[in-house]
C-alpha positions in Angstrom: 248.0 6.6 2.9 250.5 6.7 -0.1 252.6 9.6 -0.6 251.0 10.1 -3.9 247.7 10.1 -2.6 248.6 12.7 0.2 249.9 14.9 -2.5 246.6 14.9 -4.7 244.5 15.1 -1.3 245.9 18.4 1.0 244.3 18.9 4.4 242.2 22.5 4.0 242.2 24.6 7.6 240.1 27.0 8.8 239.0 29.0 11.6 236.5 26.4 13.3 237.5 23.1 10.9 240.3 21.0 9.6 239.7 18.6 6.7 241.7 15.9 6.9 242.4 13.7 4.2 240.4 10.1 5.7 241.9 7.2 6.4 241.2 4.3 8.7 242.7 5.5 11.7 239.3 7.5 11.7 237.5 4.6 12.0 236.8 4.6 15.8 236.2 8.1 16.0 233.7 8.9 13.0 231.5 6.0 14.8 231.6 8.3 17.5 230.3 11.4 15.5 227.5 8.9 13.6 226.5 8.2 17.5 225.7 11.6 18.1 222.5 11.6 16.9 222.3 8.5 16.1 222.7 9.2 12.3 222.3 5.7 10.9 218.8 5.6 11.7 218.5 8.5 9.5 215.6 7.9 5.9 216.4 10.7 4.4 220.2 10.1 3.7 222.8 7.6 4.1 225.1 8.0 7.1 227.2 4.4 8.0 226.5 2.8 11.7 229.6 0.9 13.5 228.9 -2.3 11.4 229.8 -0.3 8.2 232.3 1.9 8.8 234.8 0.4 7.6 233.5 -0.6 4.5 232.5 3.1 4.0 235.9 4.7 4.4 237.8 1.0 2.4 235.0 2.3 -0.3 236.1 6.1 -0.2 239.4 5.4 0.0 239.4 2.6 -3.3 237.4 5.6 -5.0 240.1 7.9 -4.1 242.8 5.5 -5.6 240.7 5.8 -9.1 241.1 9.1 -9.3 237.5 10.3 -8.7 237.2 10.7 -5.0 238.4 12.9 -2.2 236.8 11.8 1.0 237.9 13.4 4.1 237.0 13.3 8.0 235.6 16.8 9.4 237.4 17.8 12.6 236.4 20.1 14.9 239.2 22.7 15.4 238.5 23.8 19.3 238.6 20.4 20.9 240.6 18.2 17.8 237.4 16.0 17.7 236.0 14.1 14.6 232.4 15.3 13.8 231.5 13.6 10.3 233.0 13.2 7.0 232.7 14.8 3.6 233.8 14.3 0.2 234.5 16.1 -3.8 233.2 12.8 -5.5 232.3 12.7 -9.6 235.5 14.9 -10.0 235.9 15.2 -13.5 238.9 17.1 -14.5 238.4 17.2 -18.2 235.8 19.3 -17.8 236.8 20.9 -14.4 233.6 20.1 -12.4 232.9 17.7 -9.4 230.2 17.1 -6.7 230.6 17.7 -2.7 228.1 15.3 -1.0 228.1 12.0 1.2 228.0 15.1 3.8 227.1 14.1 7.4 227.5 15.7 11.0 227.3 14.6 14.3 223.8 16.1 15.6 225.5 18.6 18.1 227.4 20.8 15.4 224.8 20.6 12.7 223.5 24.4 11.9 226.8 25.7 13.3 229.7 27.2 11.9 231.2 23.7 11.5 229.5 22.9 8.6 229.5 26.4 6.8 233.1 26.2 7.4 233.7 23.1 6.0 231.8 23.8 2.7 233.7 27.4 2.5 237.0 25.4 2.7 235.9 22.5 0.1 234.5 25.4 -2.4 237.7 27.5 -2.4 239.3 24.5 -2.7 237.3 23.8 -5.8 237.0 26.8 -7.5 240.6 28.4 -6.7 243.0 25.4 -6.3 241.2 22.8 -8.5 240.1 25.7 -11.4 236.6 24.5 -11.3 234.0 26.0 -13.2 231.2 24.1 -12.1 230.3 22.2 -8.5 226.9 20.2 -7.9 225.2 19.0 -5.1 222.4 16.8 -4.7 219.9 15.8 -2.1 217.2 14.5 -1.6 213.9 15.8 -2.8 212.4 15.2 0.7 215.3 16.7 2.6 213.9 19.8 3.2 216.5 20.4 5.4 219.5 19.7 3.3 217.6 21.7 0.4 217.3 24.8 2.8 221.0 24.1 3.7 222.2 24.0 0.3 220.2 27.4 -1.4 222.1 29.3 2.1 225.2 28.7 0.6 224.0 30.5 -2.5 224.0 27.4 -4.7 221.3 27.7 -7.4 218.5 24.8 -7.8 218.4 23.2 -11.4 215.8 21.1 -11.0 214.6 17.3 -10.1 216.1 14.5 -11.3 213.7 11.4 -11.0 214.5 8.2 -9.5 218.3 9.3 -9.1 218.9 6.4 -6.6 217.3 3.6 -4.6 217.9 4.1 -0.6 218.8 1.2 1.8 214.8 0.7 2.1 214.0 0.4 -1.2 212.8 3.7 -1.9 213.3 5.3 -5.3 214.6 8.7 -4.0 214.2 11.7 -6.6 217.2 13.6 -6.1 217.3 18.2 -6.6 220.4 19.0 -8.0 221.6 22.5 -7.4 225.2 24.1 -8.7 227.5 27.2 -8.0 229.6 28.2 -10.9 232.4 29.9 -11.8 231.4 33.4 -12.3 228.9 33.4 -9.2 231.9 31.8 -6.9 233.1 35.6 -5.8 229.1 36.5 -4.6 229.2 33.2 -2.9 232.6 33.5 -1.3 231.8 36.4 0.3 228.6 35.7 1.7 230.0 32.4 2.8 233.2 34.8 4.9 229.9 36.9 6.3 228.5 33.6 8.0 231.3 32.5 9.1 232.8 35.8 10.7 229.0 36.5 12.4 229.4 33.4 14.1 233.2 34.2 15.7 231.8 37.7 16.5 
């Protein structure tokens, strides 16, 4: 990874979780994570098996290059092991907002404080490093998993957004968008440091 591109990507610590900016050296071990559950065989979203890893992260990482991207590997604090990847992706600086999505976690730490961690660190991040005033996420309208997932961290649904995409099977997914902004970042923040700290206690 270039120096430049270390500099506009930082790694984000926490408690549980470090975000690491990806790169291929996570190749082997983010196959790993996708094998812990088998993720790839997953309908509902898109999660790459060991035959497309690498085009996954050489994707990321050319989208990263352009300026709109920052992908990163999720690893596990208490054991230094890789357990799925995340990424800001539509950052658009002009008008300070961007998206966190292509979210996935190995089966074994999903509903833990891994992932509430994770997005805590990627929000801050956003909000109080980045100066956003807006950040999106979108799932899909079948997901009712993700959707729970998504309202927990206090992001507010906007609505549906009809044929957003068209999955690996052909499906025409409609997508629910849901945002935290600006002003409600503080209420969010601190329900976010409640979750996490319950889970330490």
């Amino acid at each position: 990874m270039a120096d430049d591109e270390i500099n506009l990507q930082p790694v984000l610590s926490g408690s549980h979780v470090v975000l690491e900016p990806l790169q291929p050296a996570h190749e082997q071990a983010l196959i790993a994570a996708a094998a812990d559950g088998e993720l790839w065989n997953l309908t509902l979203t898109v999660v790459p098996s060991a035959d497309t890893m690498a085009r996954f992260i050489e994707r990321a990482l050319a989208a990263r290059s352009a300026g709109t991207v920052m992908p990163f590997a999720i690893v596990r604090r208490q054991d230094n092991r890789v357990v799925g990847s995340t990424r800001f992706w539509k950052i658009d600086r002009h008008n300070r907002k961007l998206e966190i999505g292509h979210t996935w976690l190995s089966a074994s730490v999903q509903r833990s404080a891994v992932n509430t961690e994770a997005k805590f660190l990627l929000l801050r991040h956003a909000f109080e490093v980045m100066d956003c005033v807006r950040v999106q996420f979108t799932t899909d309208e079948l997901n009712e998993k993700s959707r729970a997932a998504i309202l927990r961290l206090g992001a507010k649904q906007e609505g549906i957004v009809r044929n957003e995409r068209i999955m690996p099977d052909g499906r025409k997914r409609n997508s629910v968008r849901f945002s935290i902004i600006d002003t409600e970042w503080p209420e969010v923040r601190a329900g976010l440091e409640q979750k996490i700290a319950r889970r330490q206690g």
